[in-house]
N, C-alpha and C positions, 0 to 999 in steps of 0.2 A: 733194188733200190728201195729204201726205207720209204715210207707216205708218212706226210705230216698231216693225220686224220684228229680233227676235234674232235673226242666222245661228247654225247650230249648225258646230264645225268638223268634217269629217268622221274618220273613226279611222284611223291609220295600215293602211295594206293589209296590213303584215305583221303587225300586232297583231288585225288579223281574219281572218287567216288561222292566227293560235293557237288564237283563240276557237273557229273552226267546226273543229279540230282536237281540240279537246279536247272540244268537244260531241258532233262525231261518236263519239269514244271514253270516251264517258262514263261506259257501263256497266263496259268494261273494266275503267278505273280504279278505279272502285267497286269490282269483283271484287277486281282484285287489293289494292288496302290493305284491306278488309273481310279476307281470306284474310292477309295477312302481320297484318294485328292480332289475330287469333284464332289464329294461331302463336303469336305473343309471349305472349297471356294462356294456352295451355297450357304451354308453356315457362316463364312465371316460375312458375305451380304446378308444375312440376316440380322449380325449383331449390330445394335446400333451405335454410333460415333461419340464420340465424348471427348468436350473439349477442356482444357486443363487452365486456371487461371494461377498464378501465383503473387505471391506479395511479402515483400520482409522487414523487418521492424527492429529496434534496439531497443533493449528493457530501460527507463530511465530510472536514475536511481533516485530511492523514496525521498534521500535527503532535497532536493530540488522539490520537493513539494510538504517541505518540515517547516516548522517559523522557526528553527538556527539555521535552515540553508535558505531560507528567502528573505529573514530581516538581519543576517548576522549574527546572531545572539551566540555565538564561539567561535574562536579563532583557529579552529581545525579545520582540515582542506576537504571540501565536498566533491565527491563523487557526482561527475556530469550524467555517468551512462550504469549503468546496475551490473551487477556480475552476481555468477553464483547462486545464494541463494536468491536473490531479485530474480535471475531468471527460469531457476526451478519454481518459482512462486506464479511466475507469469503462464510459464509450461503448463501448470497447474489449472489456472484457470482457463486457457485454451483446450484443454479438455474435459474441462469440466459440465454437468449436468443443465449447467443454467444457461450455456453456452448454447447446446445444442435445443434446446428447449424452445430460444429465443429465435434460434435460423429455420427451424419448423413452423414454428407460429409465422413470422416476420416471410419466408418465400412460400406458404402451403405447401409444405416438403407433401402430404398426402395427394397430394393430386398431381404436384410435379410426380411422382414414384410413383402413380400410379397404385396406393393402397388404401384401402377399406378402413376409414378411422373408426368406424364403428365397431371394429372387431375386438376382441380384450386384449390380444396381442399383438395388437395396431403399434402404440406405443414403442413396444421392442422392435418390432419390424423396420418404423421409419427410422429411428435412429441406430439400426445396422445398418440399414441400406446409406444413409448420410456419413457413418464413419469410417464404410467402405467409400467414400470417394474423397473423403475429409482425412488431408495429414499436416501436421506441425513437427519439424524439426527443428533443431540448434542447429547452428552452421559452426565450421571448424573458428569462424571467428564471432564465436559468441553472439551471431546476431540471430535471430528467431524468423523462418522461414513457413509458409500459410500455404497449403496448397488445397484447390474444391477443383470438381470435375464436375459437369453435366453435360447433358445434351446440348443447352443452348448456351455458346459461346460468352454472350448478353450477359446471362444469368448467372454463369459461372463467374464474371469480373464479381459480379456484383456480389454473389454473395461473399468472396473474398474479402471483399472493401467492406460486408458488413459483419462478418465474423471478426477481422480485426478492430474494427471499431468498437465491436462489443466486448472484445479483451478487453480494449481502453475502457472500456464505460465500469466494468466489473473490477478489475483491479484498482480504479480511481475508488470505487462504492467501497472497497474494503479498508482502503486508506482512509477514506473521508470516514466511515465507522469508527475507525481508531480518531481521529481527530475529532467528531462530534462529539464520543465519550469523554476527550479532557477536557474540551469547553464545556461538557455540564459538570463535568468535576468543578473546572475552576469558577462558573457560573454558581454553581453552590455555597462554595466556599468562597466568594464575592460575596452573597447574600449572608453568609454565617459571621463575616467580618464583620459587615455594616451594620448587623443588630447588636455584635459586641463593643463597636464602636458607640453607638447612641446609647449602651446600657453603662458603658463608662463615662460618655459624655453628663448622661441623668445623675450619675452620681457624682461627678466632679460639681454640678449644678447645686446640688444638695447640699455638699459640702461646702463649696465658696457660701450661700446662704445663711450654713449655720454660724461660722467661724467668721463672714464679711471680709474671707481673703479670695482674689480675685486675680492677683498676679506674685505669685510666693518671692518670687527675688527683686521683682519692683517693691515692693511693700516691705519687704525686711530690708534694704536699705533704705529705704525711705524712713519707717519706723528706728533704724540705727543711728540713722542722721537727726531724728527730732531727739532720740533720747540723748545722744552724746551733745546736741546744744542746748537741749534742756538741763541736761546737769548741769555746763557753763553758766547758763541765761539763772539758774536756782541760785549757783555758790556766787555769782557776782552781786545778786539779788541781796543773798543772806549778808553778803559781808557790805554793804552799802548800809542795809539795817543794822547790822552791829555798832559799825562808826556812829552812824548818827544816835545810837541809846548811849556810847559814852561821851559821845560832845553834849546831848543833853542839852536845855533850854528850850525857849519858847520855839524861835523857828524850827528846831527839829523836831517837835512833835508832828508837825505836818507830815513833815519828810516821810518820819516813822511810819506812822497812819499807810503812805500811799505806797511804801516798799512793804508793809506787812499784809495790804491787798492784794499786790504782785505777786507776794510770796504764797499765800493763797492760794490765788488762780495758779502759778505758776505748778502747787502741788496738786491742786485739784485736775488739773492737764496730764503731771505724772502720771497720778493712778490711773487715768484712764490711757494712758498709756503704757501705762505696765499691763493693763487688762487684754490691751491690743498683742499685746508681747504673746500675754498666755494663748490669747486664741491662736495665734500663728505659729506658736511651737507645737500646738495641740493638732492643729490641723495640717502645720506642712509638711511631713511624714508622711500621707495618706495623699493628702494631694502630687505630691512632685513622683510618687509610686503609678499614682494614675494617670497623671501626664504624660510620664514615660511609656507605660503602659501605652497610652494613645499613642504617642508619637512612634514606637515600633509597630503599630497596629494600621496605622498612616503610609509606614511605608510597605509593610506587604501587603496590604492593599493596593497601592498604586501599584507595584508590581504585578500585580495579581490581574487587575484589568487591563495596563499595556499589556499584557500576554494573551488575554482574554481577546481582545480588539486584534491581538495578531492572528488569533485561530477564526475569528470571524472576516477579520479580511482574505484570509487562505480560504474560507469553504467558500465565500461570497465568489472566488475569482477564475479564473478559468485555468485546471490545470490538465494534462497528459500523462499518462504511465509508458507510453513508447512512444518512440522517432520512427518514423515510416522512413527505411531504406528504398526500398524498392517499391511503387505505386502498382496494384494488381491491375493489367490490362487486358483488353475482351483479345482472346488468343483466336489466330487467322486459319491453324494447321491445326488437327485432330491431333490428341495424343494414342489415344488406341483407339477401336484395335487395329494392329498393324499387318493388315489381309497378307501380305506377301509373307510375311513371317510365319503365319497362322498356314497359308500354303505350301511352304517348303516344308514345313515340319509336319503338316499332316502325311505329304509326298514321302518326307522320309519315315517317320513313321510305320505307315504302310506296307513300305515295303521291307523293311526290320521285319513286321510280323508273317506277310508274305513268305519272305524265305523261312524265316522259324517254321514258320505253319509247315512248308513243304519238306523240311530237311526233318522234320519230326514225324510228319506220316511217311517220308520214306523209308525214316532208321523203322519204324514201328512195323513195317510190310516184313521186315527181316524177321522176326519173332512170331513164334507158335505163343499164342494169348490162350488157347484154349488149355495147351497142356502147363503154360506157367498158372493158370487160376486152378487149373484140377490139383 
């Protein structure tokens, strides 16, 4: 009768030549990951805790803090929140020089760190050691994320809330820069107007003096109106005197007498009215050039200061370069380090090396070293 017998297949020689290798060094092994995982758990209680605070912001855009996005002065649509380059700009100054300059001085980064300011490369030391615990990202939605780590919980809000703060304070200082340079631009050019103004005024003054013209289009109608009834008031004058030299006799001598007085004065009135004529043709060419001259000079000035008064109501007022998303709070849980992790992994670790170690001095017991070096 047949037997239905299962062959078993037997193990690879070389995978039982691990096994009795790893058996034989079994204690070893043990020893040593027992000894590397009881380093690691005195070493993670040695490393000290550190608490994580975070804080996130939106870049505001410059236009919200421009005099077209805060008095209107254009009918194009302003941007509430910054994109792009506003937030490369901001990125910018969050890691910038001044930034970290001002969180050293402002929490004694040397003595919280524990470093020797007196050394020459004090300097470089604290601010490694602050931009290892110091990071700033973008978030996938464009908002700007702050994160500080220390020891004390406390401290860590705080310096979060003060390093954003001084984003805002440094990026506002750069805008307000740019803004203070137009208002002295336009604060100059205010002053350059007004002495061009009173040096056209002095001469329009000079002018009406010489010439005794004082309103050029009042005065030449007024002057058009006495000559054109002067001429009437002469020819009615002259022909009155006519009639009466051919009627002749006694009682028109008189007559004659007082229309050849009128006629007179009436011509002596001309000439001086003709005289008036010349100075006014003479002078209103120069004058109504200079008038004009003032009168566009009147309005980019007025211009010039409501613009003026706008850049000074914008510096005078209180503005922001970010919106605070997220408020940095004093954090309750440690973020590192995380001992049980530090533990597993030294555990495994160890004993990685462990078996290497042992499967390498076994394979090694196999070899003649003396006749492989001869």
């Amino acid at each position: 009768m047949a037997s239905d017998t299962k062959s078993t297949k037997p193990a690879p020689p070389h995978l039982i030549g691990v096994l009795r290798s790893l058996w034989q060094w079994r204690m070893p092994i043990i020893y040593v990951t027992l000894a590397g995982t009881l380093l690691a758990v005195i070493i993670s209680l040695l490393v000290p805790e550190y608490y994580t605070s975070r804080t996130a912001f939106l870049t505001i855009s410059p236009d919200q803090v421009s005099i077209d996005g805060v008095f209107g002065n254009n009918n194009s649509r302003i941007q509430f929140y910054g994109t792009g380059d506003d937030i490369d700009r901001l990125m910018a100054v969050a890691e910038s020089d001044a930034l970290v300059d001002q969180m050293v001085q402002k929490f004694h980064l040397y003595k919280a760190y524990d470093i020797d300011s007196t050394k020459k490369k004090a300097p470089v030391y604290v601010r490694r050691e602050f931009l290892g615990l110091y990071d700033v990202t973008k978030t996938p939605r464009d908002a700007i994320e702050l994160e500080i780590s220390d020891r004390d919980p406390i401290r860590a809000a705080d310096m979060a809330r003060a390093a954003r703060e001084e984003i805002n304070k440094i990026s506002l200082e750069l805008i307000r820069g740019t803004q203070e340079r137009s208002a002295a631009g336009l604060r100059s050019e205010v002053q350059n107007r007004e002495e061009t103004l009173k040096e056209i005024n002095r001469r329009l003054g000079d002018l009406r003096e010489k010439y005794g013209v004082y309103n050029t289009r009042a005065q030449s109608e007024a002057l058009a109106q006495q000559t054109t009834s002067m001429q009437s008031t002469t020819a009615s004058t002259e022909a009155k005197l006519l009639a009466y030299r051919q009627r002749g006799g006694r009682g028109a001598r008189d007559s004659i007498a007082k229309y050849e007085i009128q006629l007179a004065g009436l011509r002596s009135a001309r000439t001086n009215l003709d005289s008036q004529l010349v100075r006014l043709n003479l002078s209103i060419g120069s004058i109504e050039n200079l008038e004009e001259e003032r009168e566009d000079l009147n309005d980019a000035l007025s211009e010039d200061r409501i613009r003026l008064k706008q850049f000074e109501t914008i510096l005078r007022s209180e503005q922001r370069a970010l919106e605070v998303v997220e408020e940095a709070k004093v954090p309750v849980a440690k973020s590192y380090p995380i001992r049980s992790l530090m533990v597993i992994g030294a555990f495994m670790f160890s004993f990685i090396i462990a078996v290497v170690g042992a499967l390498l001095i076994d394979t090694a017991r196999g070899y003649d070293w003396r006749e492989i070096f001869s």
